[in-house]
C-alpha positions as CSV (number, residue, x, y, z in Angstrom):
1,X,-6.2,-21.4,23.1
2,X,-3.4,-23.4,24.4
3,X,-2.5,-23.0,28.6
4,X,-0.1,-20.6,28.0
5,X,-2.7,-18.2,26.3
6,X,-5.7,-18.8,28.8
7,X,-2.9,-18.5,31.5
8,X,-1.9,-14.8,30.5
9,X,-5.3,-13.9,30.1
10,X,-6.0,-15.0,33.8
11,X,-3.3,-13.0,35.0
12,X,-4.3,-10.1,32.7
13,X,-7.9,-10.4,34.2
14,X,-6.9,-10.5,37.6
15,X,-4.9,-8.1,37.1
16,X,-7.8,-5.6,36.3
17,X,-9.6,-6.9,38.5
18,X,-7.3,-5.7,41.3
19,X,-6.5,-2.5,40.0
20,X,-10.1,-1.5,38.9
21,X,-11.9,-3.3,41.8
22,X,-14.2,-4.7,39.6
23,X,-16.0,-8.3,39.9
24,X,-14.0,-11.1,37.3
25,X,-17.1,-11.4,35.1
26,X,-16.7,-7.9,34.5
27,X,-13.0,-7.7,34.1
28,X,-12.9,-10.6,31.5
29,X,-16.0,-8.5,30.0
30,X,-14.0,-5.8,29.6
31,X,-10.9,-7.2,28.1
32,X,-13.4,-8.9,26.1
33,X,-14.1,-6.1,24.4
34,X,-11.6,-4.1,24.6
35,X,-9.9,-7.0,22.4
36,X,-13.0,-6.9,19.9
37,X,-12.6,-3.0,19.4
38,X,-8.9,-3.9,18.6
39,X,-10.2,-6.3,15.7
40,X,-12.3,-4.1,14.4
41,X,-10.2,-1.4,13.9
42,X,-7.8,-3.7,12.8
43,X,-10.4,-5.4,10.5
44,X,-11.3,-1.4,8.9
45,X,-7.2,-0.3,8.4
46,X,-6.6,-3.6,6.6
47,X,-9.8,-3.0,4.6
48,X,-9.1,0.6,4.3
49,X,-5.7,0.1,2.9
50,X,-6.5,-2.5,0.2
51,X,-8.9,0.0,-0.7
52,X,-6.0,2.7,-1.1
53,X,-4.2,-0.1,-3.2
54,X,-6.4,-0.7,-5.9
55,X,-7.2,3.3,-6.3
56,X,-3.3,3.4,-6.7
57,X,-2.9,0.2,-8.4
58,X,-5.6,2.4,-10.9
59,X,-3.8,5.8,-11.4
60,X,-0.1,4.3,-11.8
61,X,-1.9,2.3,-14.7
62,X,-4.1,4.5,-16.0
63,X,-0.7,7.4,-15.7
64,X,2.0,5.1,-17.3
65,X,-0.1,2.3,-19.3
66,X,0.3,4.2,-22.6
67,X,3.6,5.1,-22.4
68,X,4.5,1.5,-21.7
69,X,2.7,0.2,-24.3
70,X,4.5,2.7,-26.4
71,X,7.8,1.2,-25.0
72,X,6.9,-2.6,-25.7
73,X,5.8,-2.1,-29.3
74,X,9.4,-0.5,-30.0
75,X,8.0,3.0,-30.8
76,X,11.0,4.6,-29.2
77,X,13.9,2.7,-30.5
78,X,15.0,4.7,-32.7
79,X,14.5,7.8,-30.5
80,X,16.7,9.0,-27.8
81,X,16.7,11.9,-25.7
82,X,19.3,14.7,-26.6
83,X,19.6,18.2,-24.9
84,X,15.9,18.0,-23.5
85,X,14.6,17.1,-26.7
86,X,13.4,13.8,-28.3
87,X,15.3,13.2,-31.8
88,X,15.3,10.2,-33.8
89,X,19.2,8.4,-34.0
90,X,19.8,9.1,-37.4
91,X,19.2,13.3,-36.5
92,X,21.5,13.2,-33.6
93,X,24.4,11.5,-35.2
94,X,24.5,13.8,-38.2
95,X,21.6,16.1,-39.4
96,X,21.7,19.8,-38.0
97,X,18.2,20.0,-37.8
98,X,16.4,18.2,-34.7
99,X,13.2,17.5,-34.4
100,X,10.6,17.2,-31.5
101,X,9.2,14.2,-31.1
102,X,5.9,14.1,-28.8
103,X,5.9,11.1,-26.6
Protein backbone atom coordinates (compact mmCIF):
# COMPACT_ATOMS: atom_id res chain seq x y z
CA UNK A 1 0.00 0.00 0.00
CA UNK A 2 1.64 3.26 -0.65
CA UNK A 3 1.37 6.23 2.51
CA UNK A 4 -1.49 7.71 1.11
CA UNK A 5 -3.50 4.33 1.45
CA UNK A 6 -2.21 3.19 4.97
CA UNK A 7 -2.79 6.95 5.90
CA UNK A 8 -6.65 6.87 5.02
CA UNK A 9 -7.01 3.69 6.56
CA UNK A 10 -5.56 5.16 9.86
CA UNK A 11 -7.90 7.89 9.88
CA UNK A 12 -10.67 5.54 8.85
CA UNK A 13 -9.69 3.32 11.87
CA UNK A 14 -9.53 5.93 14.30
CA UNK A 15 -12.27 7.09 13.23
CA UNK A 16 -14.30 4.01 14.39
CA UNK A 17 -12.55 3.74 17.01
CA UNK A 18 -13.87 7.03 18.32
CA UNK A 19 -17.26 6.63 17.30
CA UNK A 20 -17.71 2.94 18.33
CA UNK A 21 -15.45 3.15 21.52
CA UNK A 22 -13.78 0.25 20.54
CA UNK A 23 -10.01 -0.76 21.18
CA UNK A 24 -7.72 -0.14 17.52
CA UNK A 25 -7.04 -3.89 17.21
CA UNK A 26 -10.65 -4.24 17.05
CA UNK A 27 -11.45 -1.30 14.84
CA UNK A 28 -8.82 -2.39 12.15
CA UNK A 29 -10.46 -5.97 12.75
CA UNK A 30 -13.51 -4.81 11.84
CA UNK A 31 -12.80 -2.74 8.79
CA UNK A 32 -10.82 -5.74 8.10
CA UNK A 33 -13.54 -7.58 7.48
CA UNK A 34 -16.00 -5.60 6.64
CA UNK A 35 -13.53 -5.02 3.45
CA UNK A 36 -13.32 -8.92 2.90
CA UNK A 37 -17.25 -9.31 2.90
CA UNK A 38 -17.05 -6.50 0.17
CA UNK A 39 -14.70 -8.87 -1.91
CA UNK A 40 -16.57 -11.55 -1.63
CA UNK A 41 -19.62 -10.30 -2.77
CA UNK A 42 -17.88 -8.59 -5.22
CA UNK A 43 -15.93 -11.82 -6.10
CA UNK A 44 -19.84 -13.83 -6.38
CA UNK A 45 -21.60 -10.82 -8.79
CA UNK A 46 -18.65 -10.91 -11.10
CA UNK A 47 -18.84 -14.76 -11.08
CA UNK A 48 -22.50 -14.67 -11.10
CA UNK A 49 -22.67 -12.46 -14.13
CA UNK A 50 -20.18 -14.26 -16.36
CA UNK A 51 -22.28 -17.09 -15.57
CA UNK A 52 -25.45 -15.07 -16.94
CA UNK A 53 -23.16 -14.35 -20.11
CA UNK A 54 -22.45 -17.59 -21.33
CA UNK A 55 -26.23 -18.91 -20.69
CA UNK A 56 -27.03 -15.82 -22.95
CA UNK A 57 -24.12 -16.05 -25.09
CA UNK A 58 -25.94 -19.89 -25.53
CA UNK A 59 -29.67 -19.01 -26.32
CA UNK A 60 -28.82 -15.92 -28.82
CA UNK A 61 -26.81 -18.77 -30.65
CA UNK A 62 -28.67 -21.52 -30.27
CA UNK A 63 -32.02 -18.84 -31.32
CA UNK A 64 -30.34 -17.20 -34.41
CA UNK A 65 -27.38 -19.61 -35.42
CA UNK A 66 -29.59 -21.31 -38.16
CA UNK A 67 -31.07 -18.47 -39.58
CA UNK A 68 -27.58 -16.96 -39.94
CA UNK A 69 -26.17 -19.72 -41.40
CA UNK A 70 -29.09 -19.52 -43.73
CA UNK A 71 -28.15 -15.88 -44.51
CA UNK A 72 -24.26 -16.67 -45.17
CA UNK A 73 -24.85 -19.47 -47.54
CA UNK A 74 -27.09 -16.95 -49.79
CA UNK A 75 -30.33 -19.02 -49.21
CA UNK A 76 -32.30 -15.78 -49.12
CA UNK A 77 -31.04 -13.85 -52.01
CA UNK A 78 -33.34 -14.27 -54.09
CA UNK A 79 -36.09 -13.84 -51.49
CA UNK A 80 -37.47 -10.68 -50.14
CA UNK A 81 -40.16 -9.93 -47.98
CA UNK A 82 -43.49 -8.42 -49.61
CA UNK A 83 -46.84 -7.72 -47.82
CA UNK A 84 -45.90 -10.04 -44.81
CA UNK A 85 -45.04 -12.73 -47.01
CA UNK A 86 -41.72 -14.24 -48.17
CA UNK A 87 -41.67 -14.39 -52.20
CA UNK A 88 -38.89 -15.09 -54.36
CA UNK A 89 -37.77 -11.80 -56.76
CA UNK A 90 -38.87 -13.12 -59.85
CA UNK A 91 -42.80 -13.65 -58.16
CA UNK A 92 -42.82 -10.18 -56.91
CA UNK A 93 -41.85 -8.37 -60.04
CA UNK A 94 -44.32 -10.12 -62.18
CA UNK A 95 -46.20 -13.48 -61.44
CA UNK A 96 -49.75 -12.94 -59.72
CA UNK A 97 -49.27 -15.87 -57.77
CA UNK A 98 -47.03 -15.54 -54.44
CA UNK A 99 -45.77 -18.03 -52.73
CA UNK A 100 -44.82 -18.66 -49.00
CA UNK A 101 -41.55 -19.29 -48.34
CA UNK A 102 -40.73 -20.88 -44.69
CA UNK A 103 -37.61 -19.40 -43.37
Amino acid sequence: MSDRELLGSHADVKALQKQLGLSYKDAAHRLYMAELESLRMSDSASKYFEHIQREVDGIIIEDIGPAILAIDKGEFDNVILKNGVWVTRNEADGSSSQKEKNS
